[in-house]
PDB file of N, CA, C and O in Angstrom, chain B, residues numbered from 101:
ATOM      1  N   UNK B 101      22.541  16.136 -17.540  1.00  0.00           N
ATOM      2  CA  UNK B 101      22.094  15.127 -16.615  1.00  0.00           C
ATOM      3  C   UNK B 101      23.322  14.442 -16.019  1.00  0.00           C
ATOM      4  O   UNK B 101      24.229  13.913 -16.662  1.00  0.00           O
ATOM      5  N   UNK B 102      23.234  14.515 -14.940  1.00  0.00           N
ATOM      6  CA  UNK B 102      24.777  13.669 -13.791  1.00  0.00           C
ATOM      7  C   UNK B 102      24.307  12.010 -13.790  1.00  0.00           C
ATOM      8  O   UNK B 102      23.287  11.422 -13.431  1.00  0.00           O
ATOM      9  N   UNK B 103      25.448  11.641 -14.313  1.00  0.00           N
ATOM     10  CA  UNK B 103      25.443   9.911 -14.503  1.00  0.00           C
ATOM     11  C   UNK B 103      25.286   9.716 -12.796  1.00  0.00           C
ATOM     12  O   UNK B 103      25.608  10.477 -11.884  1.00  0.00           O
ATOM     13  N   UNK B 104      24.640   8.343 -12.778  1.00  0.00           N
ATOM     14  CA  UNK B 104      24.447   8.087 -10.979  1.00  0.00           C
ATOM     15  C   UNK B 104      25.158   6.512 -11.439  1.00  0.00           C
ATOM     16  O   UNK B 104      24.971   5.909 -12.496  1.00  0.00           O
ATOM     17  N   UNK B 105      25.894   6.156 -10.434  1.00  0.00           N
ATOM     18  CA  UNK B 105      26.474   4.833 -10.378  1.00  0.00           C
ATOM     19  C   UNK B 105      26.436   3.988  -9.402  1.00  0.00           C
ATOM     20  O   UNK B 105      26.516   4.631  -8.355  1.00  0.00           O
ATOM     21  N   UNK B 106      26.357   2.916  -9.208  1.00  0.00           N
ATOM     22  CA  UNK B 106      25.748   2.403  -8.579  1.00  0.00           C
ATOM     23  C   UNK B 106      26.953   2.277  -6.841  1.00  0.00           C
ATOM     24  O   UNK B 106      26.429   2.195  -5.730  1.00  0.00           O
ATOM     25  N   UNK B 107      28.228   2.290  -7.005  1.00  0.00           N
ATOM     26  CA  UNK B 107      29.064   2.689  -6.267  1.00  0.00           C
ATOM     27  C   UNK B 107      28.909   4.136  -4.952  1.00  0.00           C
ATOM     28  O   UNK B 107      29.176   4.305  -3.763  1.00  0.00           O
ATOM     29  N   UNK B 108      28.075   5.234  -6.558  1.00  0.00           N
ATOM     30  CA  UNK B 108      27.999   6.294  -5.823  1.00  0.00           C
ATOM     31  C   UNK B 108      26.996   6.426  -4.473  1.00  0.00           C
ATOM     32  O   UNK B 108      27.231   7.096  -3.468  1.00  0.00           O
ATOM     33  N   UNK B 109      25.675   5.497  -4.772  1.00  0.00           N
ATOM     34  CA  UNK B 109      25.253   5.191  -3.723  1.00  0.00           C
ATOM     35  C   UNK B 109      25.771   4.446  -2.677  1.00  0.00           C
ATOM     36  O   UNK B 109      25.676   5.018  -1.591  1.00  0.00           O
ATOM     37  N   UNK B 110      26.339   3.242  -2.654  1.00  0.00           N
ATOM     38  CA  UNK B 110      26.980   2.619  -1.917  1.00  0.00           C
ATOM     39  C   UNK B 110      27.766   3.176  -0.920  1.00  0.00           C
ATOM     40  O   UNK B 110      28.221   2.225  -0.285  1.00  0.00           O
ATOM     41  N   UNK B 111      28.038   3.892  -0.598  1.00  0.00           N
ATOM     42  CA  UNK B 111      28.897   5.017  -0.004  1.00  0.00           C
ATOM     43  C   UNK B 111      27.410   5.227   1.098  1.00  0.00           C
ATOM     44  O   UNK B 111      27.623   5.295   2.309  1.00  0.00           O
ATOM     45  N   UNK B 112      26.015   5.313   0.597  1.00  0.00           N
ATOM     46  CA  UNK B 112      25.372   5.911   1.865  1.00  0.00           C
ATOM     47  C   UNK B 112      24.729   4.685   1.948  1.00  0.00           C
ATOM     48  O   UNK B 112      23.934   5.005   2.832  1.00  0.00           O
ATOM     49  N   UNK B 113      24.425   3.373   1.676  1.00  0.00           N
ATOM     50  CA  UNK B 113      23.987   2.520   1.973  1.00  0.00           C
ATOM     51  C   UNK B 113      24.208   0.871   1.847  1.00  0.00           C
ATOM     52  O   UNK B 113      24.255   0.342   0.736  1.00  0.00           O
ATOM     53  N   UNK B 114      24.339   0.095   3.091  1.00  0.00           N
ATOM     54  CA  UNK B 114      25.454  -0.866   3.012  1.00  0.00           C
ATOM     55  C   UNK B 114      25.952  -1.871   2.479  1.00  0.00           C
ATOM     56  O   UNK B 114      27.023  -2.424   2.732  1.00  0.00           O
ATOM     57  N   UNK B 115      24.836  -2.228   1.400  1.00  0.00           N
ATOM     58  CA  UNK B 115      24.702  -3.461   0.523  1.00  0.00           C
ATOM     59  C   UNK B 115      23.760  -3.537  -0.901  1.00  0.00           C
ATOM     60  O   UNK B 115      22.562  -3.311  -0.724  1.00  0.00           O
ATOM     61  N   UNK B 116      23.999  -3.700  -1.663  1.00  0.00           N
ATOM     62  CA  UNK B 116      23.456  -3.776  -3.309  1.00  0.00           C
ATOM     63  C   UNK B 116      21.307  -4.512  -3.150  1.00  0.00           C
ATOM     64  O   UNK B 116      20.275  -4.179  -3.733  1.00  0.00           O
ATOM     65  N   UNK B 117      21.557  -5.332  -2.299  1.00  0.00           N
ATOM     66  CA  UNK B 117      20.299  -5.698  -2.217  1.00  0.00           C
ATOM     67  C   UNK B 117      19.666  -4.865  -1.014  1.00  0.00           C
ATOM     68  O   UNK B 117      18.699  -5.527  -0.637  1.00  0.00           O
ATOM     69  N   UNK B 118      19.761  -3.873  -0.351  1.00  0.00           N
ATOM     70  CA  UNK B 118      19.281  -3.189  -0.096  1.00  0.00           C
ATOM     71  C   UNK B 118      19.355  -1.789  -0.418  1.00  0.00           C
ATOM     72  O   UNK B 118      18.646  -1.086   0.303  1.00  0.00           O
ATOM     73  N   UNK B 119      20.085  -1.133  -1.391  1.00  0.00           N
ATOM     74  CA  UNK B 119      20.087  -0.264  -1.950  1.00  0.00           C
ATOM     75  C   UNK B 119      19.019  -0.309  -3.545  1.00  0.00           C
ATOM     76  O   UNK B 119      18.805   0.732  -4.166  1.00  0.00           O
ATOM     77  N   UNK B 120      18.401  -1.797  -4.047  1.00  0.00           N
ATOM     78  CA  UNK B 120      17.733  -2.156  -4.637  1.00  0.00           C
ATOM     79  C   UNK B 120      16.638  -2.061  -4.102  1.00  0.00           C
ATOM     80  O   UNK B 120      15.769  -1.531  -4.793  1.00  0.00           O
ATOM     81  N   UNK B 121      16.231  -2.542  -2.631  1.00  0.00           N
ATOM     82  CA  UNK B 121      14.776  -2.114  -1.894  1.00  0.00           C
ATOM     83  C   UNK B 121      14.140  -0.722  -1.854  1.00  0.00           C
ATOM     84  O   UNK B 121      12.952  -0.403  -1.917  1.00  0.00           O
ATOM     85  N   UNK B 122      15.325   0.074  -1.723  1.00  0.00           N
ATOM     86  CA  UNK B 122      15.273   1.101  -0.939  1.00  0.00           C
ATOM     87  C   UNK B 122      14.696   2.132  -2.316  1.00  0.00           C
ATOM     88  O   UNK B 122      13.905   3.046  -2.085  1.00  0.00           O
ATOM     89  N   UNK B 123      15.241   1.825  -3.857  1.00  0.00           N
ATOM     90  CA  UNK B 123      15.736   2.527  -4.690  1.00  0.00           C
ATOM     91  C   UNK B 123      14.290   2.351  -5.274  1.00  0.00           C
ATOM     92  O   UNK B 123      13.677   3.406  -5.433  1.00  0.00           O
ATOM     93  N   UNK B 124      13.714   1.316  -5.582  1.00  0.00           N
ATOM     94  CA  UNK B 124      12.212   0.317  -5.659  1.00  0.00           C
ATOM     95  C   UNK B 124      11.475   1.434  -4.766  1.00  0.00           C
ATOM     96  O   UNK B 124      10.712   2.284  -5.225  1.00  0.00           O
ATOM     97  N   UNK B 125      11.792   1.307  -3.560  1.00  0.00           N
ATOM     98  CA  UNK B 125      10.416   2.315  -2.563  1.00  0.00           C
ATOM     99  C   UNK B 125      10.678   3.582  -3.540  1.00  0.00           C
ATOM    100  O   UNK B 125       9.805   3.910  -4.343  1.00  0.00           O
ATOM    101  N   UNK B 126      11.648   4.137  -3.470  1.00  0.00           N
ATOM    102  CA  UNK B 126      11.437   5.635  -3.749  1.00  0.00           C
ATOM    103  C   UNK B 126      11.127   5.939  -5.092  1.00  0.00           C
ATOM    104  O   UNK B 126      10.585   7.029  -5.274  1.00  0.00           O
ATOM    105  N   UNK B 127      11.338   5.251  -6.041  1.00  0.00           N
ATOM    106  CA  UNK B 127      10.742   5.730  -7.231  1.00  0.00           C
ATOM    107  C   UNK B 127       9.449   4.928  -7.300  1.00  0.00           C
ATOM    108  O   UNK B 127       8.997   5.085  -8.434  1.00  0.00           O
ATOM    109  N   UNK B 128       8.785   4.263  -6.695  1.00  0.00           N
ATOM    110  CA  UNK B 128       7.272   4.188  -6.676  1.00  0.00           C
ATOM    111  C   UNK B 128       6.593   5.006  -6.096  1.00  0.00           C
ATOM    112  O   UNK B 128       5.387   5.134  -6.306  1.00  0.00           O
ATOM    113  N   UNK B 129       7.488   5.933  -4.984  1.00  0.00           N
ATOM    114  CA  UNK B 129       7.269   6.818  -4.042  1.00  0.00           C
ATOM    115  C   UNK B 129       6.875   8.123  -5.266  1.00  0.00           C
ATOM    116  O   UNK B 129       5.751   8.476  -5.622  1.00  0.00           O
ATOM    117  N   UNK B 130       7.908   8.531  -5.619  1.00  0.00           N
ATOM    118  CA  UNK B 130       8.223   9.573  -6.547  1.00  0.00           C
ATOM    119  C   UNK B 130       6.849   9.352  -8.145  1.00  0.00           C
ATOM    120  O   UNK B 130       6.265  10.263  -8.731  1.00  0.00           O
ATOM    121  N   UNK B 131       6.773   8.234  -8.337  1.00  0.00           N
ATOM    122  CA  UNK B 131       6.025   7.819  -9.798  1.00  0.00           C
ATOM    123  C   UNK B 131       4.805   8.322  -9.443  1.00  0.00           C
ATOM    124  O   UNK B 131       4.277   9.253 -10.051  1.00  0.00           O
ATOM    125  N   UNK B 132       4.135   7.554  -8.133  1.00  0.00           N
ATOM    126  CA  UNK B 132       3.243   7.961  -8.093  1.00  0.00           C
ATOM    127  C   UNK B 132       2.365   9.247  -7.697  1.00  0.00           C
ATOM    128  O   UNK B 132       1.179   9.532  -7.864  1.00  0.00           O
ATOM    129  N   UNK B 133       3.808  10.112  -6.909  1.00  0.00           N
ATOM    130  CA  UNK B 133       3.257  11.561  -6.578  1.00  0.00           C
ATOM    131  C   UNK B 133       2.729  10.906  -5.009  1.00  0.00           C
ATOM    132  O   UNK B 133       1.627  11.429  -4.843  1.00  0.00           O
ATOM    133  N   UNK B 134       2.944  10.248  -4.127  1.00  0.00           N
ATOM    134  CA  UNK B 134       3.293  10.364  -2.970  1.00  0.00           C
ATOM    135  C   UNK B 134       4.047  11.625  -2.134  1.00  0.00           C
ATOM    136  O   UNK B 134       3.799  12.266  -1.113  1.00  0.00           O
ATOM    137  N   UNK B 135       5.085  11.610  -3.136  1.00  0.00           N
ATOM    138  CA  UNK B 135       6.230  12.171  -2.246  1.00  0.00           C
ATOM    139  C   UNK B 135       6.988  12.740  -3.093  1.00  0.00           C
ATOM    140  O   UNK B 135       7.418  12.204  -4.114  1.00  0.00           O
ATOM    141  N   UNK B 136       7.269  14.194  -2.625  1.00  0.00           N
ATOM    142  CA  UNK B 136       8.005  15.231  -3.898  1.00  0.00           C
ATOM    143  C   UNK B 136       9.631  14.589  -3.766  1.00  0.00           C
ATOM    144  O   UNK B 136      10.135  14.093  -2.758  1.00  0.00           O
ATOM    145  N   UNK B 137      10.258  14.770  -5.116  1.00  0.00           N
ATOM    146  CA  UNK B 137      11.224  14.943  -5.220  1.00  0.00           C
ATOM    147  C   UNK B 137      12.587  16.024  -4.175  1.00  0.00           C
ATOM    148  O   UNK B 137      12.705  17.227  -4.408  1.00  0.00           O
ATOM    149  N   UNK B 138      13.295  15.442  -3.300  1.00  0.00           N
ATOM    150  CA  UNK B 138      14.316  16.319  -3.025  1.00  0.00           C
ATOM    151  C   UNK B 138      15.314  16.854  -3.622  1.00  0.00           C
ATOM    152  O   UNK B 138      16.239  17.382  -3.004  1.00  0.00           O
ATOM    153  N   UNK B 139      15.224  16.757  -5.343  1.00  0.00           N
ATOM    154  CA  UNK B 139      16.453  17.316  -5.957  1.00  0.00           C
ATOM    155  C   UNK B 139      15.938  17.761  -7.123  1.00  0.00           C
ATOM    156  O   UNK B 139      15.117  17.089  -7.747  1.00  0.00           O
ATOM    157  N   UNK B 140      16.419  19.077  -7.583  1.00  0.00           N
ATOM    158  CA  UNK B 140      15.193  18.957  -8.925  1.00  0.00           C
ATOM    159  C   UNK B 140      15.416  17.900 -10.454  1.00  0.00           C
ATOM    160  O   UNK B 140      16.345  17.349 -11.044  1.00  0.00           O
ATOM    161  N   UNK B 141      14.354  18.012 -10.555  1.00  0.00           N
ATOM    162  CA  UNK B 141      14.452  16.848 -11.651  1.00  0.00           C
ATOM    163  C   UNK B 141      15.175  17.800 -12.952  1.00  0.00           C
ATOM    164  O   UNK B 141      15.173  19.020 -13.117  1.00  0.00           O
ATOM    165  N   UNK B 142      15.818  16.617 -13.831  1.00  0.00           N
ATOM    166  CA  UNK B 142      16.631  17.105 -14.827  1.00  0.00           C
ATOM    167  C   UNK B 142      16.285  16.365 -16.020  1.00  0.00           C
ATOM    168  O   UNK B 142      17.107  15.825 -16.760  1.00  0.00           O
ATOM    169  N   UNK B 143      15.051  16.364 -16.168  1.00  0.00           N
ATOM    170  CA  UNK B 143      14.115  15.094 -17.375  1.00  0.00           C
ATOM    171  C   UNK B 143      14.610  13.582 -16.931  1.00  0.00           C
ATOM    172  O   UNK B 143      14.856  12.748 -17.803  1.00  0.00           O
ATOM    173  N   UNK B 144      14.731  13.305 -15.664  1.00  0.00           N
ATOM    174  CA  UNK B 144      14.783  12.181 -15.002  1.00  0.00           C
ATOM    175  C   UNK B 144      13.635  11.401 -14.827  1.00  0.00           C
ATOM    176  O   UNK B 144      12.503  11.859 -14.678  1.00  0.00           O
ATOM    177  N   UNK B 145      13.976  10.069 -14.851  1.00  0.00           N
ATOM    178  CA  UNK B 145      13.015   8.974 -14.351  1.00  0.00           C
ATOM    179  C   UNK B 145      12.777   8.520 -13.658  1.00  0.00           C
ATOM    180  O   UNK B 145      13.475   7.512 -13.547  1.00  0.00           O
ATOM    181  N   UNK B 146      11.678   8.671 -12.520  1.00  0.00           N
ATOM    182  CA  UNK B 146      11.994   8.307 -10.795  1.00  0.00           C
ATOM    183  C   UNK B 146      13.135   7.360 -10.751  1.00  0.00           C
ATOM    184  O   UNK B 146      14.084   7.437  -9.971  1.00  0.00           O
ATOM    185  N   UNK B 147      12.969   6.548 -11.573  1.00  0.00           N
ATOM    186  CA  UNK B 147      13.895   5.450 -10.730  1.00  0.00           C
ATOM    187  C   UNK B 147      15.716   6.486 -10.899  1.00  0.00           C
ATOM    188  O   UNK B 147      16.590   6.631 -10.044  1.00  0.00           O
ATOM    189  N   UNK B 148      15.679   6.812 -11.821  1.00  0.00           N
ATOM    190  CA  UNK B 148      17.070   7.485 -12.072  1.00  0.00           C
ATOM    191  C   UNK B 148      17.226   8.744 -10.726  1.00  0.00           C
ATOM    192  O   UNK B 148      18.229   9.092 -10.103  1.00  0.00           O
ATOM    193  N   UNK B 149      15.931   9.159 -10.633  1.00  0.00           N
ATOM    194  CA  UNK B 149      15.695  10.596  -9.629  1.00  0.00           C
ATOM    195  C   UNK B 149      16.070   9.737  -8.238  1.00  0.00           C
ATOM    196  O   UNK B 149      16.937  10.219  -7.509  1.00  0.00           O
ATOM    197  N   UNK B 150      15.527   8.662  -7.916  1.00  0.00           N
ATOM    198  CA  UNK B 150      15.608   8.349  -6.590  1.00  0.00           C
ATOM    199  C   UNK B 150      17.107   7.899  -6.224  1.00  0.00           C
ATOM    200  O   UNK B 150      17.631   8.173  -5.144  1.00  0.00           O
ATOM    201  N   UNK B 151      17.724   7.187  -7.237  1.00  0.00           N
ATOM    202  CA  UNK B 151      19.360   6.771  -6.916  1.00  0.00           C
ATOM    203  C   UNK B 151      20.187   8.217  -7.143  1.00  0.00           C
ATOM    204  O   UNK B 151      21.270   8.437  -6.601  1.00  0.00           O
ATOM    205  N   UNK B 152      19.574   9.067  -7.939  1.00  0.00           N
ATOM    206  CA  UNK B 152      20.412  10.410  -7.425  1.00  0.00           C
ATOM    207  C   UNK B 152      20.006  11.054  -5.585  1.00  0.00           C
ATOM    208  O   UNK B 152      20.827  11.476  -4.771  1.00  0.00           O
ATOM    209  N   UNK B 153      18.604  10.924  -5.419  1.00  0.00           N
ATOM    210  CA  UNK B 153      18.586  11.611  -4.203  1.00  0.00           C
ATOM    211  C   UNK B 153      19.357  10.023  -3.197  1.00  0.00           C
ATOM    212  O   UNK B 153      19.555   9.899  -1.988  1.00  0.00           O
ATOM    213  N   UNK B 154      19.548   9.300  -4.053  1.00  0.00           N
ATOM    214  CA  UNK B 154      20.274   7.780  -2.395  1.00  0.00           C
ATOM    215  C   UNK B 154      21.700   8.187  -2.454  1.00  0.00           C
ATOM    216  O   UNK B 154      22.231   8.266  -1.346  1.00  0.00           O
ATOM    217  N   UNK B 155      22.706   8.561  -3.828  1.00  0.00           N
ATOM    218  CA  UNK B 155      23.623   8.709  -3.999  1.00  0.00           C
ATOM    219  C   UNK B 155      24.021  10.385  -2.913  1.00  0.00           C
ATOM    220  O   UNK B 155      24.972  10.494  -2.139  1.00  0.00           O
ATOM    221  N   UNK B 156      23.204  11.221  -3.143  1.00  0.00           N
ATOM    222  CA  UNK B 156      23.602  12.657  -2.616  1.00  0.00           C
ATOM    223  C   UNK B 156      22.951  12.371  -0.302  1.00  0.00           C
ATOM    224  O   UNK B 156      22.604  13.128   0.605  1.00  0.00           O
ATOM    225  N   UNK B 157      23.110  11.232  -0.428  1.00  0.00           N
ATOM    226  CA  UNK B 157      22.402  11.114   1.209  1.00  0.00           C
ATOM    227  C   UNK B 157      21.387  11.449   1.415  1.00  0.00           C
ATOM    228  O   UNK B 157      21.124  11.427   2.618  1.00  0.00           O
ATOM    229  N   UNK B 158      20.319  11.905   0.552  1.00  0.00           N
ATOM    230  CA  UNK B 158      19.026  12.531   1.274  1.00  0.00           C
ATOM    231  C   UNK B 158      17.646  11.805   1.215  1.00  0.00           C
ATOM    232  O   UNK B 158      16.587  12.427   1.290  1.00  0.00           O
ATOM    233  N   UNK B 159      17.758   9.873   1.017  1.00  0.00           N
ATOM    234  CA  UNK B 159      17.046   9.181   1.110  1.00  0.00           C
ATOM    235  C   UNK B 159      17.972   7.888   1.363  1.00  0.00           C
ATOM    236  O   UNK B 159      18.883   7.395   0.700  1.00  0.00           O
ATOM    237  N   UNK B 160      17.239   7.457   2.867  1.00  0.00           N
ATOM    238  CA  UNK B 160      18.141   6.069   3.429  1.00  0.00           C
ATOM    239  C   UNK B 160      16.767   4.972   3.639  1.00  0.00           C
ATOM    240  O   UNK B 160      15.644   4.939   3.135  1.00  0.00           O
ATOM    241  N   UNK B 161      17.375   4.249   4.491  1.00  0.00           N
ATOM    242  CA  UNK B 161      16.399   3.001   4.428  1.00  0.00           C
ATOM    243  C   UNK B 161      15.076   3.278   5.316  1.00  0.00           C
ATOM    244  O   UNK B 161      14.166   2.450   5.307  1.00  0.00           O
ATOM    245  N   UNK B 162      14.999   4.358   6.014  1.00  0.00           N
ATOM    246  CA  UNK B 162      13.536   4.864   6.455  1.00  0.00           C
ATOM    247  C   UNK B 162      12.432   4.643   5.658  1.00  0.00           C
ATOM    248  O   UNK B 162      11.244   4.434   5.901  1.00  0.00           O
ATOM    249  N   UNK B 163      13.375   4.777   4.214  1.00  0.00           N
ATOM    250  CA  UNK B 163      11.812   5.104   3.153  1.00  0.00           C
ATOM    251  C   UNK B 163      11.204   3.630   3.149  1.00  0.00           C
ATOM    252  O   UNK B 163       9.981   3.503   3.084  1.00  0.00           O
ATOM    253  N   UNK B 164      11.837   2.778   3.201  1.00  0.00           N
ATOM    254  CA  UNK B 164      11.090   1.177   3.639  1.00  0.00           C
ATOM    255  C   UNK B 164      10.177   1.396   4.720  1.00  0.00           C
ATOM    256  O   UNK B 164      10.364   0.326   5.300  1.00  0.00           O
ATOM    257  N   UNK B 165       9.552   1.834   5.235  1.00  0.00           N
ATOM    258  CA  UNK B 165       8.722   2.220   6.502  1.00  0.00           C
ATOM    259  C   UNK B 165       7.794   3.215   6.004  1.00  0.00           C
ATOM    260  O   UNK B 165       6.881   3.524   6.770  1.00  0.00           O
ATOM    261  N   UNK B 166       7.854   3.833   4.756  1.00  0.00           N
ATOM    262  CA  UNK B 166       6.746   4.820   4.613  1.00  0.00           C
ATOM    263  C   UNK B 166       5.985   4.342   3.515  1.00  0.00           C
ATOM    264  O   UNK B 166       6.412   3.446   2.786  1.00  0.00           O
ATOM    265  N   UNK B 167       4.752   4.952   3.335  1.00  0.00           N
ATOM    266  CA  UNK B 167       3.750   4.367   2.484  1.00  0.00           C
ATOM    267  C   UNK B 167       3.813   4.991   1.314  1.00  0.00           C
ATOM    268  O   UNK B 167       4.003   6.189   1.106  1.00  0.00           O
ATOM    269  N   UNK B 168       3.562   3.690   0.181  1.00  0.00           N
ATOM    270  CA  UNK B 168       3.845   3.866  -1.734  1.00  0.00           C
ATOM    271  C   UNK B 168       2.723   4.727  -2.073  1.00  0.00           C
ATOM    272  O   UNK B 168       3.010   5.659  -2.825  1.00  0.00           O
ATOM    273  N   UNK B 169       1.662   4.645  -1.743  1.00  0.00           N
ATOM    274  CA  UNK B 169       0.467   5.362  -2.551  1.00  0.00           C
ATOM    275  C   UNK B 169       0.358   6.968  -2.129  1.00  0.00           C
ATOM    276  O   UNK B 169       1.027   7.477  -1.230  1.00  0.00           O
ATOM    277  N   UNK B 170      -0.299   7.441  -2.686  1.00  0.00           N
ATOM    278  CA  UNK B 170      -0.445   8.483  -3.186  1.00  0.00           C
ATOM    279  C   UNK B 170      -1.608   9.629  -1.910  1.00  0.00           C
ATOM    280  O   UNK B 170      -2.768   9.683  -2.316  1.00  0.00           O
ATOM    281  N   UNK B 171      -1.458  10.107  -1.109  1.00  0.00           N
ATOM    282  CA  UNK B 171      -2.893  10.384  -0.184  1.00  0.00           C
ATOM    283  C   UNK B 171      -4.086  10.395  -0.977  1.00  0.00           C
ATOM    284  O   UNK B 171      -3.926  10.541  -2.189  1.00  0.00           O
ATOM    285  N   UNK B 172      -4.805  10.318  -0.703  1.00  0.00           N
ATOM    286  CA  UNK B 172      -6.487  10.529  -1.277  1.00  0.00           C
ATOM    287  C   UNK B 172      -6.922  11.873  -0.730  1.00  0.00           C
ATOM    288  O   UNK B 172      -6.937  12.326   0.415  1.00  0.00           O
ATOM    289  N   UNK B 173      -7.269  12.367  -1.906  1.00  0.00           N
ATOM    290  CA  UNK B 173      -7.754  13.808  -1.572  1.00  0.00           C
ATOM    291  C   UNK B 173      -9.621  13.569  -1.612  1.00  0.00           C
ATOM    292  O   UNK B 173     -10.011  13.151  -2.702  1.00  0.00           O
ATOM    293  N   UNK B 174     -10.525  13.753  -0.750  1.00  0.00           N
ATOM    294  CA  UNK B 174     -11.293  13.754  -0.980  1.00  0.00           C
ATOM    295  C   UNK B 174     -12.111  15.550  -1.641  1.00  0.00           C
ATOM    296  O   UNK B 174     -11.923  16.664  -1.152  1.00  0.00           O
ATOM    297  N   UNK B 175     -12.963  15.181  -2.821  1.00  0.00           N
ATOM    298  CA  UNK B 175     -13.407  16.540  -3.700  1.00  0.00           C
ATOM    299  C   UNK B 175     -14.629  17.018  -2.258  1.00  0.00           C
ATOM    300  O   UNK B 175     -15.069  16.189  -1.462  1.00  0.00           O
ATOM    301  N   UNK B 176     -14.899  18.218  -2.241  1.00  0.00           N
ATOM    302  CA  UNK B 176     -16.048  18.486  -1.569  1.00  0.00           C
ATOM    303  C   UNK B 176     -16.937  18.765  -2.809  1.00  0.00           C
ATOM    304  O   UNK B 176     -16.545  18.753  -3.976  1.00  0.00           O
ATOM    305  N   UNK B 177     -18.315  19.042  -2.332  1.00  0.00           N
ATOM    306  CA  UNK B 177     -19.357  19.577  -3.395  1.00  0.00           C
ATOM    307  C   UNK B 177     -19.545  20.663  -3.663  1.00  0.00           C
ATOM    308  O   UNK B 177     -20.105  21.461  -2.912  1.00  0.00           O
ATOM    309  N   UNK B 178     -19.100  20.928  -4.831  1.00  0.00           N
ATOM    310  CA  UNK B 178     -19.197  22.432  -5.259  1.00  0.00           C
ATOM    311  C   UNK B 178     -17.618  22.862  -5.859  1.00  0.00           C
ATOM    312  O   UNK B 178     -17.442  23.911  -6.478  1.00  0.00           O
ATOM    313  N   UNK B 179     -16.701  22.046  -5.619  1.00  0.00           N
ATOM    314  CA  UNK B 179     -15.203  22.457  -5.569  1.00  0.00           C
ATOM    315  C   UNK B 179     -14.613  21.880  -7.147  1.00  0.00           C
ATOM    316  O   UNK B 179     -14.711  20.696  -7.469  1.00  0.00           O
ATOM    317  N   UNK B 180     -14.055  22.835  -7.951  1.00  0.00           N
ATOM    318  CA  UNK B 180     -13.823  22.105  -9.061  1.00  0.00           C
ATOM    319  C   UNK B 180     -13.309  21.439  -9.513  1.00  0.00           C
ATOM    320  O   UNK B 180     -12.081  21.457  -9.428  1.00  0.00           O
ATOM    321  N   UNK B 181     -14.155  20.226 -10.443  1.00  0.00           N
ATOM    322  CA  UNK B 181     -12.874  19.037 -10.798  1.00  0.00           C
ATOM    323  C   UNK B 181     -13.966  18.646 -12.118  1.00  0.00           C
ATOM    324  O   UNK B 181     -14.893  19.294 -12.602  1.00  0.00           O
ATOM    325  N   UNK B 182     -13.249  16.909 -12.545  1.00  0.00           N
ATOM    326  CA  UNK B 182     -14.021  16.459 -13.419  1.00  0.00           C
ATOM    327  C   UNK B 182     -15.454  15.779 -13.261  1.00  0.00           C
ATOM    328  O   UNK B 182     -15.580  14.909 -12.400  1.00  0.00           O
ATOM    329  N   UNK B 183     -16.119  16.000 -13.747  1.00  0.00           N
ATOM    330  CA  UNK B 183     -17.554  15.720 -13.554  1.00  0.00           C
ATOM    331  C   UNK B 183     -17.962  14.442 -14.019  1.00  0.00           C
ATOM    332  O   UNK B 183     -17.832  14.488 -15.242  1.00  0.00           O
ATOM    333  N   UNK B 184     -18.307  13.536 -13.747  1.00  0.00           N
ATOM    334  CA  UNK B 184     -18.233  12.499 -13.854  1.00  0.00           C
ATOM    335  C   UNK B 184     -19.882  11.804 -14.128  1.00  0.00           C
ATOM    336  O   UNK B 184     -20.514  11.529 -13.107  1.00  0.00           O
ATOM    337  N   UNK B 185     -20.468  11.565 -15.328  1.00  0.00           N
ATOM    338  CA  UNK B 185     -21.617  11.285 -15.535  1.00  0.00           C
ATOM    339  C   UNK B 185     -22.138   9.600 -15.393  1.00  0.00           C
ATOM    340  O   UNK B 185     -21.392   8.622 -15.343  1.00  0.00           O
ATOM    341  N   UNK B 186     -23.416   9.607 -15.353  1.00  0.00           N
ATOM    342  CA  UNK B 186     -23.341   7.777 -14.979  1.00  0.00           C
ATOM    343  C   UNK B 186     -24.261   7.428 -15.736  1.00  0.00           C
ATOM    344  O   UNK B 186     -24.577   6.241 -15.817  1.00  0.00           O
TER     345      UNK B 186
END
């Protein structure tokens, strides 16, 4: 596992309190299965996964503009899943 430091990001983004916003979006991004990972994971923890993908340039402050949750898949009838009794 590659140590991430907090320097190493700094280099792609311009200030500590926004490299904290940014770092916040993407591993809520990542936790919740929003949004795949761009690097493969190495038994990482979003939050550790997302300051590696801020540190390597391939997540900037855009991700403040995109949405935390997860899409909603709606099931059709007949299509398999868990069955849910009432």
């Amino acid at each position: 596992m590659a140590r991430v430091t907090v320097e190493d990001c700094l280099e792609n983004v311009e200030n500590r309190f926004k490299l904290v916003m940014i770092s916040t979006q993407r591993a809520r991004q990542l936790a919740r299965g929003s949004r795949d990972a761009l690097l493969p994971w190495e038994n990482d923890k979003p939050t550790v996964m997302a300051l590696r993908e801020i540190a390597a340039g391939l997540v900037d402050k855009s991700v403040l503009d995109e949405p935390i949750e997860a899409p909603v898949r709606i099931r059709h009838e007949g299509e398999p899943g868990i069955a849910i009794e009432e």
